[in-house]
Backbone as CSV, one residue per row, in Angstrom:
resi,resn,N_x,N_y,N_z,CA_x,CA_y,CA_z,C_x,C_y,C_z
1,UNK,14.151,2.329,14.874,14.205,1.055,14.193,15.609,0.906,13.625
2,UNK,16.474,-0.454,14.143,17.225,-0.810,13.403,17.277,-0.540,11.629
3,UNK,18.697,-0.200,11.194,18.116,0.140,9.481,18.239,-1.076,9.190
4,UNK,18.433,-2.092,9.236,18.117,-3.472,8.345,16.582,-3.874,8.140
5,UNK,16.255,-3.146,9.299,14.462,-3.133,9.645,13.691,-2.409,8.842
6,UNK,14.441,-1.633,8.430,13.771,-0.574,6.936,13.627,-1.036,5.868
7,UNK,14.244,-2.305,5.475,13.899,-2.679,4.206,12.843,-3.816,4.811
8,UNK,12.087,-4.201,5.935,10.901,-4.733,5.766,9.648,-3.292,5.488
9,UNK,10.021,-1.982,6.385,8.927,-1.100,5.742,9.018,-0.864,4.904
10,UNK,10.092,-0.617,3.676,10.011,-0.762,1.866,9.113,-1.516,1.950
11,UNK,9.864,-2.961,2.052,8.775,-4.231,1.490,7.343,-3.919,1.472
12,UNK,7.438,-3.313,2.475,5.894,-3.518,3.100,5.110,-2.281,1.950
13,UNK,5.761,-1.286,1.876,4.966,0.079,1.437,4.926,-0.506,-0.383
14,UNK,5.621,-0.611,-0.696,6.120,-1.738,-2.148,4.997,-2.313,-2.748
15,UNK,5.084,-3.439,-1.554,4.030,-4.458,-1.803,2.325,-3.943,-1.915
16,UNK,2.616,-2.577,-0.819,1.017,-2.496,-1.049,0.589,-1.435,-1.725
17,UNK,1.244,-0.374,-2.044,1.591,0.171,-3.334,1.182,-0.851,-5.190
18,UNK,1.827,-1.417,-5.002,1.684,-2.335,-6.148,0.009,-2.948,-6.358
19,UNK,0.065,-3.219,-4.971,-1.720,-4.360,-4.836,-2.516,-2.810,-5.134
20,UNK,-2.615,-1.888,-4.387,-3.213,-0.820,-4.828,-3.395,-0.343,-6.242
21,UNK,-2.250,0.381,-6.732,-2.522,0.298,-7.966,-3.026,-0.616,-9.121
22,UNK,-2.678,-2.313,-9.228,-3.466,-3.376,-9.942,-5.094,-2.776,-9.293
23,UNK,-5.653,-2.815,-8.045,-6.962,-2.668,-7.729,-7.825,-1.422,-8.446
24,UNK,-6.827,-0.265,-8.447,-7.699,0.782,-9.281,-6.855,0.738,-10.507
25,UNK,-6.410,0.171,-11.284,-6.674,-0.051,-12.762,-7.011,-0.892,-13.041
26,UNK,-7.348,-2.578,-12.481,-7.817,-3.342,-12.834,-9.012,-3.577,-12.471
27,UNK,-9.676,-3.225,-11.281,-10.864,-3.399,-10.408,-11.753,-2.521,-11.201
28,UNK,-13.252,-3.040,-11.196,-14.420,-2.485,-11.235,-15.082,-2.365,-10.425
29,UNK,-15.621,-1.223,-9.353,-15.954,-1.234,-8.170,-17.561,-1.856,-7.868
30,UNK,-17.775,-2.253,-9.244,-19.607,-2.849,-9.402,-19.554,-4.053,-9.275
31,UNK,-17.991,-4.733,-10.148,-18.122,-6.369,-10.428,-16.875,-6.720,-9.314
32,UNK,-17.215,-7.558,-8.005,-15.683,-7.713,-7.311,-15.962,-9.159,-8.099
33,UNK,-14.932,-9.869,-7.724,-14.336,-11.170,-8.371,-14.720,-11.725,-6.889
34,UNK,-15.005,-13.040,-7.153,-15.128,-14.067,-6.000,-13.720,-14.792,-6.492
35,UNK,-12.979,-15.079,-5.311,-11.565,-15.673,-5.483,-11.752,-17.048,-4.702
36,UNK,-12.575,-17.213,-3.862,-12.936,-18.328,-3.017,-14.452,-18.399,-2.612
37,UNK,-15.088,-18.766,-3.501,-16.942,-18.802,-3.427,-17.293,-19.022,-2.266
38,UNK,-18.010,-17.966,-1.568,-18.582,-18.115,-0.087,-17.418,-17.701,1.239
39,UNK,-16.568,-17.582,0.762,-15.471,-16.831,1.696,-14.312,-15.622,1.327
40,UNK,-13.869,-15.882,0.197,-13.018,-14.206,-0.196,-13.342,-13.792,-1.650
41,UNK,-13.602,-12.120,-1.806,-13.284,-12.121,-2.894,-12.624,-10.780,-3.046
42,UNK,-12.456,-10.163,-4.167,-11.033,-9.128,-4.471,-12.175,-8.107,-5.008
43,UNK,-12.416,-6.978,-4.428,-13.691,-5.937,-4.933,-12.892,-4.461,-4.422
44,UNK,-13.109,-3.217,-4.934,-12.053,-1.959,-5.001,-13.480,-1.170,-4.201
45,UNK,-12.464,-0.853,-2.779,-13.193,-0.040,-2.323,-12.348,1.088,-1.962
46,UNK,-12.942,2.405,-1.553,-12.652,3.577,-1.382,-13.104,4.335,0.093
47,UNK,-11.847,4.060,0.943,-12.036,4.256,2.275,-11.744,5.398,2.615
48,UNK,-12.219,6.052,3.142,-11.708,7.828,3.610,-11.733,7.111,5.451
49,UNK,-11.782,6.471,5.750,-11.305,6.160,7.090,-10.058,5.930,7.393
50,UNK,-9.968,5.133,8.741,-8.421,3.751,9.345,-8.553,2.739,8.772
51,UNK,-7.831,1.625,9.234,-7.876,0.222,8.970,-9.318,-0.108,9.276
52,UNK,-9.618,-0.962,8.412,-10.735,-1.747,7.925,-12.009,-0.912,8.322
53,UNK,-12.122,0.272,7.771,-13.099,1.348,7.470,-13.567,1.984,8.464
54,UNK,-12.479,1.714,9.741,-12.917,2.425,11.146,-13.247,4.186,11.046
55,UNK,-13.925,4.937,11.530,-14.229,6.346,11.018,-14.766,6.615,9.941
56,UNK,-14.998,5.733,9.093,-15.379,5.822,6.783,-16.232,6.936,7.558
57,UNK,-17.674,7.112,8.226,-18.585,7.560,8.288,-18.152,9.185,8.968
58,UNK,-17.444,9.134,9.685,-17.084,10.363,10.775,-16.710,11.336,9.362
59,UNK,-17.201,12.233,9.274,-17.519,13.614,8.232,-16.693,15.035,9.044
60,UNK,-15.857,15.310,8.925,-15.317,16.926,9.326,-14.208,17.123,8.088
61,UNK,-14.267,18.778,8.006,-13.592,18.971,7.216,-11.988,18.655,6.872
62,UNK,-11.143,18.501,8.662,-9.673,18.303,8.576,-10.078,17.086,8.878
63,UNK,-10.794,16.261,8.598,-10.479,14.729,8.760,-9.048,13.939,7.885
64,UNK,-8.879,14.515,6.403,-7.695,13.862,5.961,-6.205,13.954,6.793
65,UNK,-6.311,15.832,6.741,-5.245,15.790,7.921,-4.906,15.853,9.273
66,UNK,-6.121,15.291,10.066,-6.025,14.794,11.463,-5.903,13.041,10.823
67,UNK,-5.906,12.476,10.046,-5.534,10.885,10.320,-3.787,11.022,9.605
68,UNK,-3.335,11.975,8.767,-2.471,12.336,8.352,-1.427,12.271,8.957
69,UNK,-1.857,13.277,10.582,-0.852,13.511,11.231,-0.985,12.508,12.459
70,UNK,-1.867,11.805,12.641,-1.993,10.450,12.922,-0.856,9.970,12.933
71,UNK,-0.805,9.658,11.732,-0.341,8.569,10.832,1.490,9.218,11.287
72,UNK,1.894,10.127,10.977,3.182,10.668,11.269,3.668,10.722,12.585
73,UNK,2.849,11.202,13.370,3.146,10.729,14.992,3.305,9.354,15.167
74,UNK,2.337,8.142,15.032,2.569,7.214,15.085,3.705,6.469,14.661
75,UNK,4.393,6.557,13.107,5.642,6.358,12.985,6.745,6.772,13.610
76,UNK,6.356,7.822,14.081,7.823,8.716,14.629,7.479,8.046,15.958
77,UNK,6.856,7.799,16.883,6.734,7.091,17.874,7.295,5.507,17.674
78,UNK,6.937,5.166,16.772,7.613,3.547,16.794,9.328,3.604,16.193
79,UNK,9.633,4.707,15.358,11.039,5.017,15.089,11.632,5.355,16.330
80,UNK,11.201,6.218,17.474,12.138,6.535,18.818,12.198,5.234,19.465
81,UNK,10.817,4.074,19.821,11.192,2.940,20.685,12.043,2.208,19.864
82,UNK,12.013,2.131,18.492,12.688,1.182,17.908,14.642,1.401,18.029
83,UNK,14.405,2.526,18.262,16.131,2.859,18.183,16.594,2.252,19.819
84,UNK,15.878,2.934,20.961,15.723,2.534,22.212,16.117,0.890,22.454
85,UNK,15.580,0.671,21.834,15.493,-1.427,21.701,17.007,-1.606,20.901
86,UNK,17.585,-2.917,21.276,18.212,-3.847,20.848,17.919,-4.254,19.672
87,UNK,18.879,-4.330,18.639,18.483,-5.106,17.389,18.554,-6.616,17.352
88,UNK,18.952,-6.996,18.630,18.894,-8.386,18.581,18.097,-8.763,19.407
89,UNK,16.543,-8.167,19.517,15.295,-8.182,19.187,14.532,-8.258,17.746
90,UNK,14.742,-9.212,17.291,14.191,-9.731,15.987,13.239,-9.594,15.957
91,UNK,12.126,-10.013,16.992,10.448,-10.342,16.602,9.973,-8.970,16.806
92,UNK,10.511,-8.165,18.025,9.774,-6.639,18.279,10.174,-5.903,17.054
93,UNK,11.735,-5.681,16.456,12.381,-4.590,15.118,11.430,-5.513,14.125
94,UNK,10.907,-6.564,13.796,10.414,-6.897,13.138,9.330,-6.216,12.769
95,UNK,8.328,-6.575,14.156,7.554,-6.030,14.568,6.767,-4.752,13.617
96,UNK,7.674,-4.060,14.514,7.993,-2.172,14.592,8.015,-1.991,13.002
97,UNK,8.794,-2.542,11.884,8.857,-2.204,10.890,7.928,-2.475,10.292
98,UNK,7.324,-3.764,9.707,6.287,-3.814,9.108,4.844,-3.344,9.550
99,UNK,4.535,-2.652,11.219,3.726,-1.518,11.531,3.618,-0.437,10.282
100,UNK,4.696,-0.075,10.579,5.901,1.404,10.393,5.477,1.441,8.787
101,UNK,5.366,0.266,8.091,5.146,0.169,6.642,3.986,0.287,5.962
102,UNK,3.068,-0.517,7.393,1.897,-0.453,6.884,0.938,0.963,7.097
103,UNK,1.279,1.900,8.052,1.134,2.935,8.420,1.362,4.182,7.323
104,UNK,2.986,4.142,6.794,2.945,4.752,6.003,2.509,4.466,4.303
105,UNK,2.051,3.242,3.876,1.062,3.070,2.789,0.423,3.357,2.970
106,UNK,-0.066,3.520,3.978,-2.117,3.914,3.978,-1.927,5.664,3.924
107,UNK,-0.519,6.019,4.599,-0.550,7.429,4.947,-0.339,7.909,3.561
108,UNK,0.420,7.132,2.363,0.831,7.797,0.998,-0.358,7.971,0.303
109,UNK,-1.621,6.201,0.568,-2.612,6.430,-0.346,-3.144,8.085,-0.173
110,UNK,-3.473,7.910,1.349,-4.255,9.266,1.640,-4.098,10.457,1.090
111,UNK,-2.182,10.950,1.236,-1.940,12.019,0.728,-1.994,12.311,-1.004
112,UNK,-1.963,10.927,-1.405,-1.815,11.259,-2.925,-3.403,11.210,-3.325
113,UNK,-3.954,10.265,-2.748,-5.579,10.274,-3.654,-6.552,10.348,-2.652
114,UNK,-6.073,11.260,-1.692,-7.054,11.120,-0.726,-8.021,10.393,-0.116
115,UNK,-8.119,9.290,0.226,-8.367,8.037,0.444,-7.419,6.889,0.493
116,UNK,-8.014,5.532,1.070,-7.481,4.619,1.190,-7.766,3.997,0.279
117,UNK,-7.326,2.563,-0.812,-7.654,1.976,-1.623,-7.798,0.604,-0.792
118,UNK,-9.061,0.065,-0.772,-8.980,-1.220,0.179,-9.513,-2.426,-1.096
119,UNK,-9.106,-3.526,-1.013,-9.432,-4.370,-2.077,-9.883,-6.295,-1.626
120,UNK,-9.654,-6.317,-0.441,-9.150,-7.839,0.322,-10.574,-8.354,0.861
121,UNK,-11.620,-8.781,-0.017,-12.999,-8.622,1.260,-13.310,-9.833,1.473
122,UNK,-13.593,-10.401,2.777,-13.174,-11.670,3.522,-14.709,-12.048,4.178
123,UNK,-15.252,-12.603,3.589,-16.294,-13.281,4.469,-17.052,-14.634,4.606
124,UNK,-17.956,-14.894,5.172,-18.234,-16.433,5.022,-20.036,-16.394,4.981
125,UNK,-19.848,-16.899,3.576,-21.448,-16.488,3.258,-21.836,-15.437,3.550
126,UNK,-23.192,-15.528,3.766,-24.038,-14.429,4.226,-23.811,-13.863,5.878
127,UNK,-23.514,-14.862,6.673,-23.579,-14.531,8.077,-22.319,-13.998,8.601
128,UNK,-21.170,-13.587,7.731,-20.205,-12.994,8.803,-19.621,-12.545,7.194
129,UNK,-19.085,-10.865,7.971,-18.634,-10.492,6.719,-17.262,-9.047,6.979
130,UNK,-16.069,-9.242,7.175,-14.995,-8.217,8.083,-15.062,-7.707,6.884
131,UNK,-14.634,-6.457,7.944,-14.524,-4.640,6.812,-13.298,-5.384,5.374
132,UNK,-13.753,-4.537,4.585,-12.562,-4.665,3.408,-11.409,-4.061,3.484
133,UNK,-10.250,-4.633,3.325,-9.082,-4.044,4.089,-7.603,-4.412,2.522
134,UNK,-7.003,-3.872,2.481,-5.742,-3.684,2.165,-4.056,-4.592,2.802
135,UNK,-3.222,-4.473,1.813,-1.966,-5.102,2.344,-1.135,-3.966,3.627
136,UNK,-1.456,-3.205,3.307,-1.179,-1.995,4.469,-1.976,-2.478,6.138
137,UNK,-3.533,-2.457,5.733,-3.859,-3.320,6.636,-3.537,-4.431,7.600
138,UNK,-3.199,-5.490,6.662,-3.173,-6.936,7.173,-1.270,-6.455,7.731
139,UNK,-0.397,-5.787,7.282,0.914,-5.643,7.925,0.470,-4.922,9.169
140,UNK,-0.184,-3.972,9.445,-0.498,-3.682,10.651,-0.862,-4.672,11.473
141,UNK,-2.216,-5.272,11.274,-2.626,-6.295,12.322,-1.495,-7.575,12.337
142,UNK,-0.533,-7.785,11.286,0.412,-8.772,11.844,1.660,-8.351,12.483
143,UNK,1.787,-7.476,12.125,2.670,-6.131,13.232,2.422,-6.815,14.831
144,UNK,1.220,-6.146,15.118,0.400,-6.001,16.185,0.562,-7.452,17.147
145,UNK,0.177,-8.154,16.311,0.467,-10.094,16.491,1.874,-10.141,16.939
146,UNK,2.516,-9.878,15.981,4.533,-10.159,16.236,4.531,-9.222,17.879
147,UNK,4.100,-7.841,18.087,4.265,-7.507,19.022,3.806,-8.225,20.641
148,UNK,2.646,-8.365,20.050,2.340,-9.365,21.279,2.874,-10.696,21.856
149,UNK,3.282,-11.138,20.950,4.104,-12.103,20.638,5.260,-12.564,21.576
150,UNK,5.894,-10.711,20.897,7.075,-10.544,21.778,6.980,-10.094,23.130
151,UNK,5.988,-9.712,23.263,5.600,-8.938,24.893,5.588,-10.576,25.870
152,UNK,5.154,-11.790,25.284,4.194,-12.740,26.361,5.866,-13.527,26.151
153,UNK,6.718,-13.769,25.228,7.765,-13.960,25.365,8.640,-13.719,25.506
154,UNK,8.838,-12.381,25.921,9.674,-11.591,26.819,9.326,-10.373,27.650
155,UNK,8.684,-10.351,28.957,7.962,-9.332,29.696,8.862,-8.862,30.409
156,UNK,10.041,-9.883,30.892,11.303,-9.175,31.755,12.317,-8.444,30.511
157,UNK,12.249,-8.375,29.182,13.421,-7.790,28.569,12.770,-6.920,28.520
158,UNK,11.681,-6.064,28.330,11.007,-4.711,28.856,11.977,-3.978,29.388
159,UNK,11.827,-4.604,30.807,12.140,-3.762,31.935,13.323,-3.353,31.920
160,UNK,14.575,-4.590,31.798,15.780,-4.184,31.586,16.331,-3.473,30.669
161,UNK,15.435,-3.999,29.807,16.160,-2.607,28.399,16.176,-1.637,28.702
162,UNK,14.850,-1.072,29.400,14.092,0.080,30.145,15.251,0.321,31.122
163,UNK,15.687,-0.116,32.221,16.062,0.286,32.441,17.860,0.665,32.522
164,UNK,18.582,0.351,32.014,19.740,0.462,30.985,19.417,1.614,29.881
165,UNK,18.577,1.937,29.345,18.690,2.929,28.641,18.676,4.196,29.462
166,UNK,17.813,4.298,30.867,18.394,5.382,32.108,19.325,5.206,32.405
């Protein structure tokens, strides 16, 4: 990753750092707040899973540090393509960083309090209701978005980058 691209993974780890901590000193995990009646409200949950409580249930003993080292491969994988790439690739270094950010917030909650702190819970009424998720979260899945993004609007700069860097 370009280093100008590092101060969106600050931003990113910062920002959800901050929302985390307000959630477990301000949150009561009995009373969530309705912020939008019948569609969002702000409630402190405690995820020992991935993003939006994928695994919560999966029980083994190195589970913290198999998502741990997850979590470290995965960055170090998006730090080698990111160097690989052009910085004047905006939407992919974009991309790549706020991944990169949201990856390693979830990876700090884990190591420091063993768990994830998730607080964001999104649903509509009774009939539809997505996992409770975090700002670490939502930078991943808009990560993910920017990447695709960049893939359907540029499928030939792939290749050439690709191949110029041989």
């Amino acid at each position: 990753m370009k280093y100008k691209f590092y101060l969106w993974s600050l931003a990113v780890v910062v920002l959800d750092h901050v929302t985390k901590w307000l959630a477990r000193t301000r949150l009561n995990p009995e009373h969530p707040i309705e912020l939008i009646p019948g569609y969002l409200r702000i409630s402190y949950v405690s995820n020992t899973g991935v993003a939006f409580g994928l695994f919560r249930d999966l029980e083994f003993p190195w589970k913290p540090h198999v998502l741990a080292a997850m979590a470290i491969v995965a960055v170090i994988v998006i730090l080698v393509y990111s160097s690989r790439m052009p910085s004047s690739r905006l939407l992919l270094q974009s991309a790549l960083a706020v991944i990169a950010g949201g990856i390693l917030g979830n990876f700090a909650d884990r190591v420091l309090h063993g768990h994830v702190v998730d607080f964001i819970e999104f649903h509509i009424r009774d009939a539809f209701h997505w996992p409770t998720f975090n700002v670490a979260d939502s930078a991943i899945t808009v990560g993910i978005g920017l990447l695709l993004i960049d893939a359907v609007r540029n499928p030939e700069l792939d290749e050439e980058e690709e191949a110029q860097a041989n």
